[in-house]
DRENDOTI-459318 format. One record per residue (C-alpha): residue in three letters; x, y, z. Coordinates in pm, whole numbers, plus 50000, padded with zeros to 5 digits. Layout:
<sites>
  resn   east  north     up
   ALA      X      Y      Z
...
</sites>
This chain:
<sites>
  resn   east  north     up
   UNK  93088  39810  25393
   UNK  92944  39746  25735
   UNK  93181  39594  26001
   UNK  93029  39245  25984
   UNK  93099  39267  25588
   UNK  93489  39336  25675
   UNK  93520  39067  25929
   UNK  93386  38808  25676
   UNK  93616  38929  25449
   UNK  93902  38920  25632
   UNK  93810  38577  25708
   UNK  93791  38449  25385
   UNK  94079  38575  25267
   UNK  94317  38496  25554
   UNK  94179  38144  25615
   UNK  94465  37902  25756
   UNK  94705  38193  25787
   UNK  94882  38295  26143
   UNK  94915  38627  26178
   UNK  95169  38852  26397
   UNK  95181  39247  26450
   UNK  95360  39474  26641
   UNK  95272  39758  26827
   UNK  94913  39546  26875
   UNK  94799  39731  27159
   UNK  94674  40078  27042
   UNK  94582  40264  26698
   UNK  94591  40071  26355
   UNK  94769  39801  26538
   UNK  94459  39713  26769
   UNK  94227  39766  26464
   UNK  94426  39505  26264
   UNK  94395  39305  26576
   UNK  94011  39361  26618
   UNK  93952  39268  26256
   UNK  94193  38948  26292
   UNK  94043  38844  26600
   UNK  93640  38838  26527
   UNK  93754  38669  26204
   UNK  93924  38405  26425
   UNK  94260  38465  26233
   UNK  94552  38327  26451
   UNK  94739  38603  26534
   UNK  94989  38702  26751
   UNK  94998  39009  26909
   UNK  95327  39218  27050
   UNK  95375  39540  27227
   UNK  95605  39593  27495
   UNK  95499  39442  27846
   UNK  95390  39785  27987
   UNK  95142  39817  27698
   UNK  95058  39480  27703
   UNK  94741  39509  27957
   UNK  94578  39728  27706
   UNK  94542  39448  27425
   UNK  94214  39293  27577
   UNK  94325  38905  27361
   UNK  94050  38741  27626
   UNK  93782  38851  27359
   UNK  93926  38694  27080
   UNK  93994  38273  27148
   UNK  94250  38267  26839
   UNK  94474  38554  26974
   UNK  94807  38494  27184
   UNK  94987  38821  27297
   UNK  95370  38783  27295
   UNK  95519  39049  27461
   UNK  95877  39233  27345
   UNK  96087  39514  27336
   UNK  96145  39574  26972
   UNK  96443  39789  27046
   UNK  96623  39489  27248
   UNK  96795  39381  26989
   UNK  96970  39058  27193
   UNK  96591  38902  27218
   UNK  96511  38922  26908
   UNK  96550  38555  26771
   UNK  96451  38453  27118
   UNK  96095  38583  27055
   UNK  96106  38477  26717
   UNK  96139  38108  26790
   UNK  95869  38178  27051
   UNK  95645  38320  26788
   UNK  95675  38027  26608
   UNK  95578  37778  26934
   UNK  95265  37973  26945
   UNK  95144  37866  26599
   UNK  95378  37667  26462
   UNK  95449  37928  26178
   UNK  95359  38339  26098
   UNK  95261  38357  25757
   UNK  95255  38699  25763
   UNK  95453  38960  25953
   UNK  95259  39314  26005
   UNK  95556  39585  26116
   UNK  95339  39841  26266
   UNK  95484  39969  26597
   UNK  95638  40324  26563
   UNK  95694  40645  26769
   UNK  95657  40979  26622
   UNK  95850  41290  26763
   UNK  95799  41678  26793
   UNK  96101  41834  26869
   UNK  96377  42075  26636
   UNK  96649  41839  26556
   UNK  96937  42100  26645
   UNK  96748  42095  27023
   UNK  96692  41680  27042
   UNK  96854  41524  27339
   UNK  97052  41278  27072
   UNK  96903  40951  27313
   UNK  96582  41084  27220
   UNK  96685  41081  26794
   UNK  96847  40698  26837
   UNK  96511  40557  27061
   UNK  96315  40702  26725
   UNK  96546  40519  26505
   UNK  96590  40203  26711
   UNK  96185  40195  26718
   UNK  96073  40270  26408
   UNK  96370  40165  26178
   UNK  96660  39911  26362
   UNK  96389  39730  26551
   UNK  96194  39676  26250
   UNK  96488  39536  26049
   UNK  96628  39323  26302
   UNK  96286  39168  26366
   UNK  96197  39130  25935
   UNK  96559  38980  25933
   UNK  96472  38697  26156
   UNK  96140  38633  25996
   UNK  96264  38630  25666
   UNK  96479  38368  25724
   UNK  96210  38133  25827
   UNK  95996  38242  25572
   UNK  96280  38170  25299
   UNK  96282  37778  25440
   UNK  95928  37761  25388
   UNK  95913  37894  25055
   UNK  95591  38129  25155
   UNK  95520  38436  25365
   UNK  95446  38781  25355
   UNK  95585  39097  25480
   UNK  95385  39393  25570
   UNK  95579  39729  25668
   UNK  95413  40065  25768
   UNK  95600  40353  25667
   UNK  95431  40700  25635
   UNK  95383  40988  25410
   UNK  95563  41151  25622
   UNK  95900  40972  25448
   UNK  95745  41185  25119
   UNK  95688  41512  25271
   UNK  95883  41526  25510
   UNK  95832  41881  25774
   UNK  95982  41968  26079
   UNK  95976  41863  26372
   UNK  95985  41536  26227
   UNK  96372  41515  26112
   UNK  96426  41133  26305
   UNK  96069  41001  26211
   UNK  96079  41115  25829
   UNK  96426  40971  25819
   UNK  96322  40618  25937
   UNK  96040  40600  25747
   UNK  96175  40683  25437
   UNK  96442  40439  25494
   UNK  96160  40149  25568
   UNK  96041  40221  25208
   UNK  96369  40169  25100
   UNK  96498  39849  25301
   UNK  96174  39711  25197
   UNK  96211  39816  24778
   UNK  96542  39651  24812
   UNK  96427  39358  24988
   UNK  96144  39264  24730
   UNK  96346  39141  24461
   UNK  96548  38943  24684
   UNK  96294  38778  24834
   UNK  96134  38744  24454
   UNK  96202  38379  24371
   UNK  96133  38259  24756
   UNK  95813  38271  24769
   UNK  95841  38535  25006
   UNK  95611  38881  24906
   UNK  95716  39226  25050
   UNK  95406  39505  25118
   UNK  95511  39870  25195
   UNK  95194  40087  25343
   UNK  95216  40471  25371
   UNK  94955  40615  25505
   UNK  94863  40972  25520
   UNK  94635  41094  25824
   UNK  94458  40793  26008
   UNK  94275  40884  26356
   UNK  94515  40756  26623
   UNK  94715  40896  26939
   UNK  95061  40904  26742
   UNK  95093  41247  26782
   UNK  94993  41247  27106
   UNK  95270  40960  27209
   UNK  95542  41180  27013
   UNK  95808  41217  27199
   UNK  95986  41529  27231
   UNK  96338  41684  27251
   UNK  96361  41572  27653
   UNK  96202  41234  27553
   UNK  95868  41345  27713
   UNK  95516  41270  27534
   UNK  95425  41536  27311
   UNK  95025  41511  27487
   UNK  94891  41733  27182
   UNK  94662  41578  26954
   UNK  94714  41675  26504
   UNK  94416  41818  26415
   UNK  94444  41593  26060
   UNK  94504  41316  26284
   UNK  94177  41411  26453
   UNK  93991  41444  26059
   UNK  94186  41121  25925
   UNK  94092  40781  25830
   UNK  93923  40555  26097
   UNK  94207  40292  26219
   UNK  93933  40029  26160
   UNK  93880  40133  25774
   UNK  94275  40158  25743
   UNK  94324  39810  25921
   UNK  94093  39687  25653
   UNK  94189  39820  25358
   UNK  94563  39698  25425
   UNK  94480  39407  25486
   UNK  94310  39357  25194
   UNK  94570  39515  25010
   UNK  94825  39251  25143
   UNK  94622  38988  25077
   UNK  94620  39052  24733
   UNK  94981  39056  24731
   UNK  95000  39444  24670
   UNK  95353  39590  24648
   UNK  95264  39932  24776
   UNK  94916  40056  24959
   UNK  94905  40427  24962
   UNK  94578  40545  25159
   UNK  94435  40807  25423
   UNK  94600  41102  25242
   UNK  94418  41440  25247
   UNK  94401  41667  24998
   UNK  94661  41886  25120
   UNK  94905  41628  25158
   UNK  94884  41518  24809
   UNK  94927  41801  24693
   UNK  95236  41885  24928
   UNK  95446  41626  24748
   UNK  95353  41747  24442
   UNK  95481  42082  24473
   UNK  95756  41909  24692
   UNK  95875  41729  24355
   UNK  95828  42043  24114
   UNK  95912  42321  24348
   UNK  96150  42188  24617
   UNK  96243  42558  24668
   UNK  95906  42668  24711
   UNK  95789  42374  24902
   UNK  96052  42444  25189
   UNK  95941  42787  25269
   UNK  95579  42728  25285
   UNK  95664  42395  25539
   UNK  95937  42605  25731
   UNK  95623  42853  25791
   UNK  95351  42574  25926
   UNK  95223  42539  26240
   UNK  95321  42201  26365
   UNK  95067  42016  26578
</sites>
């Protein structure tokens, strides 16, 4: 479909809906944002204030940027209530910002293991907790959670990030049925390899950026055909969206589950980009 075809979509299907995502200002968050934004979704879109200046809202007339420090746990409901000033509601919630790392656990500076965690996994719940509870009095909403495949083959190098991740799938499996008869839906997305600079924002055991980019990062998914697709997916109230994953990935979790034995000396052995 051509880009023209998406945006119409995405417009028909999230007509009257307000929007917010995290991590908004580069990657699949700035695609969802793109896609939102020409569709003339209100959205709201966070990053921290540093990264702010790169999410270019001036384009798009229905998009307000509300900056935050997901990890800053004490603003939390602060920026929640201000969310909800913006628009007067978020019907759905995208959880997209994350940090990936490169860096032997035994040898990570343990600041650099917790700023993983607080990013990609504390942050994340403490934000969904605060939403949720507005959603619940409203009897309607929607959240959307990116994990990663990386929480179902896990490889080194990646000990904090796999962790997190698998635990999003988790919090958010349990959370589902509690939010069942609320009105409330729960989507989980775990992509595989989607063309962005996480790998290149990585931080590693010192905290510094990893500045190398994956070469199936480089082959992946476009952001803008990922955006779309989970969007889509959402929309259509899908529990789970599993997409971008190459061949050797798929296989990778196979053998994981059959062979665990097997599967851990051919990872221990990879080059890791």
């Amino acid at each position: 479909m051509s880009r023209s075809s998406h945006v119409r979509s995405i417009a028909a299907a999230y007509a009257g809906k307000k929007v917010w995502i995290t991590g908004a200002s580069s990657g699949i968050g700035a695609a969802f944002l793109d896609l939102l934004g020409a569709a003339d979704i209100e959205t709201i879109a966070s990053a921290p204030e540093s990264e702010c200046e790169k999410i270019d809202a001036a384009t798009y007339p229905s998009v307000r940027v509300l900056p935050f420090d997901l990890t800053d746990r004490q603003s939390i409901h602060g920026v929640v209530s201000g969310a909800w000033k913006l628009f007067g509601s978020v019907d759905v919630l995208i959880n997209n910002a994350g940090i990936s790392q490169r860096s032997y656990f035994a040898e990570t500076d343990p600041a650099v293991l917790e700023r993983v965690l607080d990013i990609n996994l504390m942050g994340t719940m403490w934000l969904t907790q605060a939403v949720v509870k507005r959603m619940i009095e409203r009897r309607t909403g929607r959240i959307v959670t990116i994990s990663s495949y990386a929480a179902w083959v896990p490889v080194p190098q990646r000990t904090a990030y796999s962790a997190a991740k698998a635990a999003l799938i988790a919090m958010n499996d349990a959370l589902r049925p509690e939010l069942l008869d609320h009105g409330v839906g729960v989507t989980v997305v775990v992509p595989g390899a989607v063309r962005t600079a996480i790998s290149v924002n990585a931080v590693t055991r010192d905290g510094s950026p990893h500045a190398r980019l994956d070469p199936n990062q480089a082959a992946g998914m476009a952001p803008e055909e990922c955006a779309y697709r989970i969007l889509r997916g959402a929309a259509a109230g899908r529990r789970q969206i599993t997409l971008a994953v190459p061949p050797r990935l798929f296989f990778a979790r196979i053998v994981r589950r059959l062979a665990p034995g097997l599967f851990d000396r051919i990872i221990s052995r990879a080059r890791v980009t």
